[in-house]
Every structure is written in structure tokens, then in C-alpha cells.
C-alpha positions in Angstrom: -33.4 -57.8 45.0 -31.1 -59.4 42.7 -28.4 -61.6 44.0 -26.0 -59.0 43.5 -27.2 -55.9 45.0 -28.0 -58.6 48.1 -23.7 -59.1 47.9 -23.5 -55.7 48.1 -26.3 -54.4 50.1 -25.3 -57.3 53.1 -21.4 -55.7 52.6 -22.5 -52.1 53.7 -24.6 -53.7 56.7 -21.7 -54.9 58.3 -19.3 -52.8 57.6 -22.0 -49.0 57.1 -20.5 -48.2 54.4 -17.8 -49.4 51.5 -15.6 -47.6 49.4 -16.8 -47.3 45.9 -13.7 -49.3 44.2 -15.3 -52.4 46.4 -18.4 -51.7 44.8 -17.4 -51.4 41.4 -15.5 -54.4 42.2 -18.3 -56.3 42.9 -20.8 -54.9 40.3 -18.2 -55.4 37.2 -16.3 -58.5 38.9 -18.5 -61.0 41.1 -18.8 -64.7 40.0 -21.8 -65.2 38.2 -23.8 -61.9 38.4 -20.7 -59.3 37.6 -20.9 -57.4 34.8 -18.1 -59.0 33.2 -18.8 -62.0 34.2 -22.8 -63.1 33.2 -22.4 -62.8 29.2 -19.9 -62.5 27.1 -22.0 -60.4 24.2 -21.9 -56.9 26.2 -19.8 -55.3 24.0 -20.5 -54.7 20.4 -23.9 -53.3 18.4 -26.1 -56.0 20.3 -24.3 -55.4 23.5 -23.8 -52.0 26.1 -20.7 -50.7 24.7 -18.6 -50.5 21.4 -14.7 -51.0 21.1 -11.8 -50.8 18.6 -12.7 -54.6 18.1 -15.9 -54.4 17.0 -15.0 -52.1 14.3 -13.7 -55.1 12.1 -10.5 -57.3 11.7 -8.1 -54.2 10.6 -7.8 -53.1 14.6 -6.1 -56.4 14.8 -4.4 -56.9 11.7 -2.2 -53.2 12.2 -1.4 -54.1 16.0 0.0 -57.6 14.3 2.1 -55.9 11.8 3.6 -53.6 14.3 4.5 -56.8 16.6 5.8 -58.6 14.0 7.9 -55.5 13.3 8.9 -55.3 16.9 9.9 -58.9 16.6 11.8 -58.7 13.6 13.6 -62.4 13.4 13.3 -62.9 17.1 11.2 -65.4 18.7 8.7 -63.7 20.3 5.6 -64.3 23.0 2.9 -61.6 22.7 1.0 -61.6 26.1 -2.9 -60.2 25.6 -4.4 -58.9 29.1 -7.9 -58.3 29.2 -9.3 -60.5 26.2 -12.7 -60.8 27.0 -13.8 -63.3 24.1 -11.1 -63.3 22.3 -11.9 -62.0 19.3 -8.8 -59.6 18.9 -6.6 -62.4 19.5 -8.2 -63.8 17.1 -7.4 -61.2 14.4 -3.7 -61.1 15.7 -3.0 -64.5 15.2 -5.2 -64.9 12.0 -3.2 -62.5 10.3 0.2 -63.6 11.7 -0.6 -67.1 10.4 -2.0 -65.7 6.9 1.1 -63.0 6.5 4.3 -63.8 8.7 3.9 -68.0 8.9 8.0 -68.0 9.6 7.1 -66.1 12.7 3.3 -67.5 13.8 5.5 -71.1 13.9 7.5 -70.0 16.9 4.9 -67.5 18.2 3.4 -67.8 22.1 0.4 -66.0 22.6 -0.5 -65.5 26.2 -3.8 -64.4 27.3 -4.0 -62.9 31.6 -7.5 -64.1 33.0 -8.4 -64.9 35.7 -12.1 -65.7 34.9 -12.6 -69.2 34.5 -15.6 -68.4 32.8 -13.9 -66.1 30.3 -11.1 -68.6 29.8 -14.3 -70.8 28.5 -15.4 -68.1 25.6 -11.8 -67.4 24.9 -10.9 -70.9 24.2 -14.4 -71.0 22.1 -13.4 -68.1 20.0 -9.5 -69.2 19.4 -10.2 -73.5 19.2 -8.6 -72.9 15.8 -4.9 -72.0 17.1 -4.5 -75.4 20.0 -0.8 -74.8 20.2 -0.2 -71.3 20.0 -2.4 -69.8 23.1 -1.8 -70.4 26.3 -3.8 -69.0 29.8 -2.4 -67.7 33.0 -4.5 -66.1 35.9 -2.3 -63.1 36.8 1.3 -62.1 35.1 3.2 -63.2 37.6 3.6 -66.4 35.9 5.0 -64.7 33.0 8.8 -64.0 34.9 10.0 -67.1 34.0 8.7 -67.4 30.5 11.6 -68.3 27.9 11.4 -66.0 25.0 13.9 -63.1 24.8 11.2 -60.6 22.9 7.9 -60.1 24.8 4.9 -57.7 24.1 2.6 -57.5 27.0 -0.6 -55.4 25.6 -4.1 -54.2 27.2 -7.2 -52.8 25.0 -9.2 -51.0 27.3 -8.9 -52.9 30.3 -7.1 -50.4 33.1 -10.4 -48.0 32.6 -12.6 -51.1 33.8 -10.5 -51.6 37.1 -11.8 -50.0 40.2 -11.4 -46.7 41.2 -11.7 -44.6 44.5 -13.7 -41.5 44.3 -12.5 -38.4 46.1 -14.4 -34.8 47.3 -12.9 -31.7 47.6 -13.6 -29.6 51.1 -13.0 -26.2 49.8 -14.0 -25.0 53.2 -11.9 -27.2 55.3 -8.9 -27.2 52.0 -9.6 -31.1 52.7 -10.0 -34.1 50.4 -12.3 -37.1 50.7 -13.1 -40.0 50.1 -16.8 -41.2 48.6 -18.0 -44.4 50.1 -21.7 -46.5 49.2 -24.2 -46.8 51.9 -27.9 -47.5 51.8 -30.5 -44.9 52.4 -34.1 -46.2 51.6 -33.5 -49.1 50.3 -31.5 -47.9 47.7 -27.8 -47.5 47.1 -26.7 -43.7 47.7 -23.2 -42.0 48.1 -21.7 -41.4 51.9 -18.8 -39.5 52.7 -16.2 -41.4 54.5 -14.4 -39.1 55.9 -11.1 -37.3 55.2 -8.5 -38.6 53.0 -4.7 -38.2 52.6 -5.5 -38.0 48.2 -2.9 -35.5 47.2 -3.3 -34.4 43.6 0.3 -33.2 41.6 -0.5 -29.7 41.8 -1.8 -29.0 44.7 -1.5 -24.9 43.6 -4.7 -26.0 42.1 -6.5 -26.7 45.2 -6.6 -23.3 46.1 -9.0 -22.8 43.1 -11.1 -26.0 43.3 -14.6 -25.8 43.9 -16.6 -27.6 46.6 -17.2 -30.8 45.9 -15.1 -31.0 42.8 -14.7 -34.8 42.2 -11.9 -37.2 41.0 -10.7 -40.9 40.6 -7.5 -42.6 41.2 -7.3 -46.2 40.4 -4.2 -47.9 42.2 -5.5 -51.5 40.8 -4.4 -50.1 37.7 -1.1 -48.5 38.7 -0.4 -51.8 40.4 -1.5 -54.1 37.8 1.1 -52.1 35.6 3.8 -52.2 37.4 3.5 -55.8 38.0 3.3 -56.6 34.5 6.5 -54.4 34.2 8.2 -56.1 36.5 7.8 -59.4 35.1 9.2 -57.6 31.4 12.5 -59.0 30.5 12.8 -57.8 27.5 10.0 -56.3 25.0 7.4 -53.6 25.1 4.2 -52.7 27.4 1.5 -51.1 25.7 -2.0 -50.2 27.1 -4.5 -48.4 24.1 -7.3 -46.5 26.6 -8.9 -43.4 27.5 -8.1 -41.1 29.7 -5.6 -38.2 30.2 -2.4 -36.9 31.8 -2.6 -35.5 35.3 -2.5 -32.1 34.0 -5.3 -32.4 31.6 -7.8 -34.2 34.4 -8.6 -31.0 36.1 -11.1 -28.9 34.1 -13.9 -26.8 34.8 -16.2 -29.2 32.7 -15.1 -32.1 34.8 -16.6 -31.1 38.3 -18.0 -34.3 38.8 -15.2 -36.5 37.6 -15.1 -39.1 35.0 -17.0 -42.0 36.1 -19.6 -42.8 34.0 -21.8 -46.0 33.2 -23.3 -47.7 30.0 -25.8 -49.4 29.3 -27.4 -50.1 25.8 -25.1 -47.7 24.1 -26.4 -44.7 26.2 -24.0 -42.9 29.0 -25.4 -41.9 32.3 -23.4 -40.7 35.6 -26.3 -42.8 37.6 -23.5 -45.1 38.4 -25.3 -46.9 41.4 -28.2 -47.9 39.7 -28.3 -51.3 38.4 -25.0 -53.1 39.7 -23.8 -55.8 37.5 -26.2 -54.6 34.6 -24.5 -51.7 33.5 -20.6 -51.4 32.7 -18.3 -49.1 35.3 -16.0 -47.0 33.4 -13.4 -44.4 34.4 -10.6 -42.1 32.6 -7.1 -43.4 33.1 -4.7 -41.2 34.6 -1.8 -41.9 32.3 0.5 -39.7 34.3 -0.1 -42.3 36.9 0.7 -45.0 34.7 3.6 -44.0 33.3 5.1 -43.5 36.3 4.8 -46.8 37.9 6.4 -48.4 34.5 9.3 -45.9 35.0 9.4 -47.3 38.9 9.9 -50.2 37.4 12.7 -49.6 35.1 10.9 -49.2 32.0 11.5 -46.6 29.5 8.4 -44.6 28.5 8.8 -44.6 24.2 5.0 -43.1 23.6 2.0 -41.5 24.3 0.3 -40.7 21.8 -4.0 -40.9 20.3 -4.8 -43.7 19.0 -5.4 -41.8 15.2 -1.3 -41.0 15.3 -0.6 -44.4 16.4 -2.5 -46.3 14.0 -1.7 -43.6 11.3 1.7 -44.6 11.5 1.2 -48.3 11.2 -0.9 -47.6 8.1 2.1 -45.5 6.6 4.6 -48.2 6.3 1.9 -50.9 5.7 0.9 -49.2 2.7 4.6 -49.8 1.7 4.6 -53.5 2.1 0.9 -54.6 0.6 3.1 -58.0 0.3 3.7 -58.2 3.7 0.0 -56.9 5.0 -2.2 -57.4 2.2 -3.9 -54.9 -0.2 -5.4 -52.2 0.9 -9.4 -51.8 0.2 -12.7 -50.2 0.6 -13.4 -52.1 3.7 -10.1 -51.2 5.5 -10.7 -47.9 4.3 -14.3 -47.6 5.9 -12.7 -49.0 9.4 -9.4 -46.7 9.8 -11.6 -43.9 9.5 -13.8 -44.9 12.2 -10.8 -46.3 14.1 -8.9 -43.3 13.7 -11.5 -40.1 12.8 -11.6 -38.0 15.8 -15.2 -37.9 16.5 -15.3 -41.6 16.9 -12.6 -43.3 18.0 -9.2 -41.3 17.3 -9.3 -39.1 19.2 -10.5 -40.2 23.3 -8.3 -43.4 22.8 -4.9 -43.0 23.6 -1.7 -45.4 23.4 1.1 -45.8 26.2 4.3 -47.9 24.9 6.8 -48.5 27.6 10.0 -50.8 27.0 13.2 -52.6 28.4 
């Protein structure tokens, strides 16, 4: 056995069975062997799974123009969680420099990792800009940052945090909660027994068939409202997928929304192969939302991904001086950023303020 599945498979021997956030923890997030932690070229054409980024520069370059606009005159710090090598902060700040120098000069860009070892390709990727990045390991630092403006953004990160799985009882009107054990030398779900998961509509349960399955990730609604917290001033914006509480209940979903990749292909096999295969659930924006408004931030949008970057593309068409001229190339990549059988449409964007 690898050394991972050993970390895992040694957990669930002591303790007979573990949740299956602690697994995905583990596969996606142990030193050395985690998913996220063993190479940094998993993402992309080469890698398991494809992103905004890979797309080409213009993801970065329209999420610039729209913090520079947010900005306006204003000093500003723009706080990047989640940038596993760095390459979008490295379109950010290559256009900022390039397009708005007045406003690069006094720029902060902050990048939230706590991975040494991603720290290491980060700093690889952005050698180039010495005195504009800066790292921390959690946001916490962040409350007694200086600048009155701050954008804190995420690109896909809160659907790579763990998640709990739930069961419905339809017999008992019960919910439950999915745990990992080990049956024959191999890694197998277990019922842990019953849980006190309450979903918004709980009219709904009445209907629900057995088994019907759902996450809930409160890493991510803690994350977020930590990061809120620590918002003076500025905007908090997470681009993901996922849905609203209402839309997470469908007959198509029975199983839930946990899925892994691995080479570009999608399989619900999600125990197989721990730390060589990414862990990926839905975000539950209602959820989100919510635990930004807890903590006194305004909810501004929530929108796809085509209307948000649709909208950015609209006044920078206005201001080719400002964001260069438009061409075949940008052309090719908003459509695929923005076209609703790639990426358009499952990506959506969150925007939160104080």
C-alpha cells in the first residue's frame, strides 16, 4: 500500500471508522502524498483537471480590470486564496503592471497558503514581482493589514475543502451520516449512525427517497466567514460551482455531488485511489452567503460566470486604452470562458462587500 492509504487505512483501525471530510482531508491535503500537495502540474491539459486558468491570460486580465475598477484611486491590497502555482496571480499582476502602473506601484498582493510546498511553486511562478507579493498561512493575519480597499478572492477553492456526506432514512424520516471503513482490504462506505443534518426545507423530506445523498461542507462556510471577518473594507468574491440550497435537491442528484477526476475523466468511485485523484464537491452557495451576511457583509451578486465576465468585457471593450485591444485570441478564450457548454455556465460568482 501506498503511504497514504497506510495514513488512512491505520486512522480507521483505531478509531473503525472516519467521517469522509477526514478522508478527503487526507487524500487532497496530507504532506507529501496529498493530492494537492505531490505535484504542482495536476491541473491543466497534462494534468487531471482543467480551470478558468488554463484557458489563457484573459481569465486574469478581466478579473484585474474589474479590481482596478473597484479600486479606483485608492490604495488597494488584493488577497488571492487558493493559488496553487500561481499562475493567475501572475496574469493579475502582469496586466496591472502593463495597464494601470499608477496603481501596480502601491499594490499588495497577498496570497493564503498554508502549504510550504506550494508557497515554493508560487514564489517560482511570481520571482518576477519581489516586492509586490506577500504569503500568509491563514487570513487571520490579514485584520491588521493597512490598506483601506481590500479584495479577498478564491478560484475554485471552497469545492476542494472537505465535505460530510449525509443518507436519508426514508423509513425512519432520519438523516445520516457516511463514514469510511475497511472491508477486504479495501476502503468502502459505513454508516455512522444518525445525524442531526437538517436541510432548509425540510417539507422536502417527506418526498426524499431512501438513501438520497448530500454534502455540506462547514470548512467552507467557516473559511468564509473568517475571511469576512478579517474585511475592513473591500469585497469578497469566490468564482465556483455549485448551487443554491433550493436548486441542490433534484431527482437527478440521488447520489449527491461528489465526484472525482482523474486524467480529465469523472468517476463517483471516490475511494479509489486516495491522493491520486482530485476530491470535488458542489458548493452550496446558500450556505455561503449566509455566513458572509453573519458576518456583516452585504451580499452584491450571484451570478454565472458568462454574466459576470460578460459584463467586464462590456465596459472593457470601451476602454481598449485602458485594457488593450481586443483580438482573435481573446476572442477564442471568452467563448470558452464564458460559452455555456464549457465553462459559463457550471461556474458561478459570489461578491459580498463592506
Amino acid at each position: 500500500m501506498s503511504e497514504i492509504i497506510e495514513k488512512i487505512a491505520a486512522e480507521i483501525t483505531l478509531k473503525g471508522a472516519i467521517p469522509f471530510a477526514r478522508f478527503m482531508e487526507i487524500a487532497l491535503y496530507c504532506p507529501d502524498y496529498g493530492f494537492y500537495e505531490k505535484e504542482k502540474d495536476n491541473v491543466g491539459k497534462g494534468g487531471d483537471f482543467f480551470t478558468s486558468v488554463n484557458v489563457g491570460a484573459l481569465f486574469g486580465e478581466l478579473l484585474a480590470f474589474q479590481f482596478a475598477e473597484w479600486a479606483g484611486d485608492a490604495r488597494v491590497r488584493i488577497v488571492e486564496a487558493g493559488a496553487h502555482d500561481g499562475r493567475l496571480a501572475a496574469d493579475i499582476l502582469g496586466w496591472m503592471r502593463g495597464r494601470r502602473g499608477e496603481l501596480f506601484e502601491g499594490l499588495k498582493y497577498c496570497i493564503v497558503e498554508p502549504s510550504a510546498r506550494r508557497q515554493e511553486w508560487q514564489q517560482e511562478t511570481l520571482k518576477e514581482f519581489p516586492q509586490t507579493v506577500t504569503w500568509v498561512p491563514d487570513v487571520s493575519p490579514l485584520k491588521t493589514a493597512s490598506p483601506a480597499e481590500t479584495i479577498i478572492f478564491s478560484n475554485e477553492l471552497l469545492d476542494a475543502m472537505p465535505v460530510h456526506r449525509f443518507g436519508w432514512d426514508a423509513k425512519r424520516k432520519k438523516w445520516f451520516e457516511w463514514g469510511v471503513a475497511l472491508a477486504g482490504g479495501r476502503f468502502a462506505w459505513s454508516r455512522l449512525g444518525d445525524s442531526d443534518f437538517r436541510i432548509p426545507n425540510s417539507e422536502l423530506e417527506a418526498v426524499l427517497p431512501d438513501g438520497y445523498t448530500v454534502e455540506s461542507s462547514p470548512a467552507a462556510e467557516k473559511w468564509w466567514h473568517e475571511a469576512a471577518a478579517v474585511l475592513g473594507r473591500g469585497k469578497l468574491l469566490t468564482i465556483d460551482y455549485g448551487f443554491t440550497a433550493e436548486e441542490q435537491f433534484s431527482p437527478s442528484r440521488l447520489n449527491g455531488t461528489l465526484r472525482a477526476y482523474h486524467r480529465h475523466r469523472v468517476t463517483e468511485d471516490v475511494l479509489a485511489n486516495p491522493g491520486g485523484q482530485d476530491l470535488t464537491a458542489h458548493v452550496n452557495f446558500s450556505a455561503i452567503q449566509n455566513a458572509g451576511e453573519m458576518a456583516g457583509l452585504k451580499t452584491e451578486a450571484l451570478v454565472s460566470q458568462e454574466k459576470f465576465l460578460t459584463r467586464i468585457v462590456e465596459r472593457a471593450w470601451t476602454r481598449a486604452d485602458i485594457f488593450g485591444e481586443w483580438n482573435s485570441q481573446r476572442t477564442r478564450q471568452f467563448q470558452t470562458l464564458t460559452h455555456p457548454e464549457h465553462l459559463g455556465r457550471p461556474f458561478r460568482v459570489l461578491i459580498q462587500s463592506r
